[in-house]
N, C-alpha and C positions, 0 to 999 in steps of 0.2 A: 747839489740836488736839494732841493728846499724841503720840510719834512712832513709830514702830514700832520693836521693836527685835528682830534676825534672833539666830535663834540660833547660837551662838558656829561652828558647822561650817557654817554656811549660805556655798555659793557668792559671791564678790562678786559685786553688784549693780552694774552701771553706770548710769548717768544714760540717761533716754529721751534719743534723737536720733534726728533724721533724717538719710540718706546719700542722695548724690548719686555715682552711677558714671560717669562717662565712658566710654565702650568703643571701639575703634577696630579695625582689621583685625588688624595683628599684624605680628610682626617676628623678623626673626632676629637672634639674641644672638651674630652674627660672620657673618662674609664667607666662612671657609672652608668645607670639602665638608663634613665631619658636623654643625657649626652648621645651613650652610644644609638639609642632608638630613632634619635634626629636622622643621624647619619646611614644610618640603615637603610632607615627608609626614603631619602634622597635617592642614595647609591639602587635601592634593589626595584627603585622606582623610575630607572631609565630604560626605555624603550629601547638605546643599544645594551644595554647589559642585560639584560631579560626578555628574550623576545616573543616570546608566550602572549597569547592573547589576554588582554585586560580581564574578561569576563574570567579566564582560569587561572590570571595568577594571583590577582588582587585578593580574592580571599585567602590563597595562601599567605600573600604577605604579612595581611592585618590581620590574619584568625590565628596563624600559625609560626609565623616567623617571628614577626616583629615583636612578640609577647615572650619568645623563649630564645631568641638567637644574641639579645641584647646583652646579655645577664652573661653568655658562653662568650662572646667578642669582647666584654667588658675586662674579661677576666685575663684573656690572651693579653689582651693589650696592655694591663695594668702591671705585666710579667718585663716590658719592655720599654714602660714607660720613662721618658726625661724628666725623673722629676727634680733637678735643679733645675727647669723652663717651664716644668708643668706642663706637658706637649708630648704629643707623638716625634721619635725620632724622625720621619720622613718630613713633617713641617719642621724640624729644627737642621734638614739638610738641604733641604727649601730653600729657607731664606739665607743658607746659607752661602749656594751656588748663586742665588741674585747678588749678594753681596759683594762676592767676590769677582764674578762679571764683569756689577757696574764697576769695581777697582780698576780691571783691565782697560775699561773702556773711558776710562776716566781721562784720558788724552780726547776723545771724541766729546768736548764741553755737550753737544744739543741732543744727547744721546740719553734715555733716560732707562733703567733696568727697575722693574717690579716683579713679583709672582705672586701666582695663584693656584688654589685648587678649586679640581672640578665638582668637586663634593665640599661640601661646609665651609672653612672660611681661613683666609678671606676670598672671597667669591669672584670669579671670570668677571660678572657683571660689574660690579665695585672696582676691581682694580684697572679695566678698561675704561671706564666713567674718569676715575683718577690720574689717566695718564693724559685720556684727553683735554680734562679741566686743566694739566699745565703744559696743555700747548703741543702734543704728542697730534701731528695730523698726519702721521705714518706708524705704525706697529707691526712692530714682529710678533708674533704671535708662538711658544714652541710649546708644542706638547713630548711632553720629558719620556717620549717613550720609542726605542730603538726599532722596532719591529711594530707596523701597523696593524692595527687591530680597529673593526669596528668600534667595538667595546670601551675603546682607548682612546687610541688619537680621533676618532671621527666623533665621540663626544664632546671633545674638546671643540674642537670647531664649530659645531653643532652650538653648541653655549655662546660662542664667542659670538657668531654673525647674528643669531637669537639677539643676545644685546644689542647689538648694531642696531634689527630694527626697533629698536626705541628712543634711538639718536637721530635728535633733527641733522644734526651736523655732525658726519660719521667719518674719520679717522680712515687713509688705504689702508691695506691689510694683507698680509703676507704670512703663509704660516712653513714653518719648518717640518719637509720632509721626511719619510723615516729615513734612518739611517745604518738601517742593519747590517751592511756590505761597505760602508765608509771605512778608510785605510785605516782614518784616524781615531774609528774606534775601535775596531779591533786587534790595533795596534796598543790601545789605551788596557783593552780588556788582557790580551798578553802580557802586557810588563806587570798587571796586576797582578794576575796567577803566578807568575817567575817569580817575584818578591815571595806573595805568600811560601810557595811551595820551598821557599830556600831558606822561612824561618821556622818551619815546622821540623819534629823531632825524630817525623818518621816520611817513608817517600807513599803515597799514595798508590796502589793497585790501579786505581780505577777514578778518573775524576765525572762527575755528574755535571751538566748543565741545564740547570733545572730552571722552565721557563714558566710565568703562569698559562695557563691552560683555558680552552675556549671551545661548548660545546662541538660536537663535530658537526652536527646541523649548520653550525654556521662555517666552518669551511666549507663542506658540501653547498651554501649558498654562494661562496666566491670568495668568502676572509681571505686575503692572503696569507696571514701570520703563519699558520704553520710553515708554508715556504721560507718566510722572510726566518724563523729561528731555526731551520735546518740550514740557510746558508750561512748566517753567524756563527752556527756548531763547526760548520767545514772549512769555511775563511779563517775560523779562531787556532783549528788543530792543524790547519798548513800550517800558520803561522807561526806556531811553538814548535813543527816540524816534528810531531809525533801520530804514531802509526795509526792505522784504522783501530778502533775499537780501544783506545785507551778514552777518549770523552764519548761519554754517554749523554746524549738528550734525553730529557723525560721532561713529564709536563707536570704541573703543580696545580693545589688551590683548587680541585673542581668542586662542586655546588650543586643540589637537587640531582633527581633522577637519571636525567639525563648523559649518554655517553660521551666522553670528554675527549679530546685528544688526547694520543698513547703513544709510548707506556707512560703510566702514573708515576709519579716519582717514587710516591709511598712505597707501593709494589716493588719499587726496582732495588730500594733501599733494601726494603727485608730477602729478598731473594738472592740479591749480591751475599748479603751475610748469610743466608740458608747454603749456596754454593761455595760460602769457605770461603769470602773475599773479607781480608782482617782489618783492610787498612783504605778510607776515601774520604776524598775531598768533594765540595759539593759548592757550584757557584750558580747565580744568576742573573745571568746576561740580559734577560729581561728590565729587568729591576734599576733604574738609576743613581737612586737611594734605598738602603738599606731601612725596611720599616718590617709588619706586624710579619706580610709575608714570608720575609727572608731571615729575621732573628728569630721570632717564635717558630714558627713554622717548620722550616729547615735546620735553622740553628741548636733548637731543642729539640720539637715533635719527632723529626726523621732521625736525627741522632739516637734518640732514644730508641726508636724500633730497627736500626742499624746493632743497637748492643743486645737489646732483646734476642735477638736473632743470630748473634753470634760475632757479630765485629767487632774489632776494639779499639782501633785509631779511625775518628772521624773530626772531619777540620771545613769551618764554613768560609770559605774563602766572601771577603765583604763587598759589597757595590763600589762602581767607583767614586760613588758621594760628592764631597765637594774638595777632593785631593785633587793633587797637582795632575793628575794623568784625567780625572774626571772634566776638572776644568779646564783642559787644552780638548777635549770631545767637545764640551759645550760652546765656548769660546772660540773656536775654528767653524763651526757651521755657524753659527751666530752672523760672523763677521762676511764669511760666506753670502748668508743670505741676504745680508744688509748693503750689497754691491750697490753700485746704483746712487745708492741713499746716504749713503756717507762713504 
């Protein structure tokens, strides 16, 4: 077959591939007040994660929030920060689930793995421009989050096709499902808990599965999420074959006025300890990576008001991150949804 030959000004041509995005919430690129302020105000400036009318939130944000929430986030985050990378632990388990991916997939030569956050950088828009620019005219697309939520996975997408319309030449596009009820993670999230629980010095009363939390207005509009994290609570405690009422769901993380989905974690923490419970483990199945929410938050915040209150053995069991049981979740839907296509 004789070859084609481009004319001498013709654009270069790159090779067909396929891209695989990773996408996760986002991060702030420092601990101090205008770092975190950026990020703030991206984040508390999406239309899924606040869904309050413009006219009533906007001045809360810039009169009220963004002047005095920076300096309190700055400080959380600085508790938890990577500083041999300078970085949020969830961007340094980011890139580190792309990396290890593209490893896997490193037998599939036209296959190409990147990530992204949906909040600051490197940004949805940037790293889809960059897969396309070497030749990516197919992409996966996955938002890193088990249990769909507006808030979450529908932002992500939402960013993603956004970009698209500003491509003359746009890339199919495929995005990964939630996965809340998949064998292969709740089978992933089991072996975790088993591990931890068999290196710990004491046996747990009561383990918590603490999920972030999402006003209740918006499941009354139709979120699915709370469903989707009470069947991961029920699929998770078959599957370690323990009885009713040894895992507790609670919800995390709530924000402003409004009523949250219940019970609150906080609440549940201190009340297990007010009722004499001495000894809990506390994981979150939400959470992919291990960051601000699940170390500070859970890790220290609830710990603390668990001893306050009278507990005395409290154990954070960690995200699946980018371990070997993490990446056989990521890597099995991955290849999943890439049927077809490779």
């Amino acid at each position: 077959m004789k070859a084609i030959r481009l004319p001498a000004d013709h654009p270069p041509v790159a090779a067909k591939r396929i891209g695989v995005l990773l996408v996760n919430l986002g991060t702030p690129d420092g601990t101090d007040y205008w770092p975190m302020r950026r990020y703030l105000r991206e984040f508390l400036s999406d239309r899924r994660v606040i869904e309050w009318p413009r006219a009533v939130w906007y001045p809360i944000l810039h009169g009220i929030v963004l002047n005095t929430r920076p300096k309190k986030s700055g400080a959380a985050y600085d508790k938890i920060w990577n500083r041999e990378l300078n970085e949020s632990p969830l961007r340094t388990f980011t890139r580190a689930q792309a990396e290890r991916l593209a490893a896997e997939l490193a037998a599939e030569a036209h296959v190409t793995v990147d990530w992204a956050m949906r909040y600051g950088k490197p940004s949805i828009a940037d790293r889809l421009a960059r897969l396309a620019s070497e030749g990516c005219e197919r992409i996966l697309i996955f938002p890193l989050y088990p249990q769909y939520s507006a808030s979450t996975t529908a932002t992500v997408n939402d960013k993603a096709f956004e970009a698209l319309m500003t491509m003359r030449w746009q890339p199919a596009i495929r995005t990964v499902p939630p996965y809340y009820d998949e064998p292969v993670y709740i089978d992933a999230l089991a072996e975790s808990i088993e591990r931890k629980l068999a290196d710990l010095d004491f046996e747990p009363e009561v383990v918590i599965a603490s999920y972030h939390g999402i006003p209740q207005s918006y499941f009354r509009n139709g979120d699915p999420y709370h469903c989707h994290c009470q069947k991961t609570s029920r699929l998770l405690a078959e599957r370690l074959g323990w009885p009713k009422g040894r895992l507790i769901t609670t919800f995390q993380s709530r924000f402003g006025p409004e009523e949250w989905l219940q019970p609150y974690t906080d609440a549940t923490v201190r009340r297990l300890g007010d009722e004499g419970v001495k000894r809990i483990a506390v994981l979150n199945p939400g959470f992919v990576s291990d960051c601000l929410e699940t170390l500070e938050e859970i890790g220290e915040q609830n710990a603390e008001f668990f001893r306050e209150h009278g507990g005395e053995k409290f154990a954070h069991i960690p995200c699946l991150n980018d371990s070997a049981l993490g990446m056989r979740v990521i890597s099995t839907l991955v290849l999943r949804e890439l049927q077809g296509w490779v």
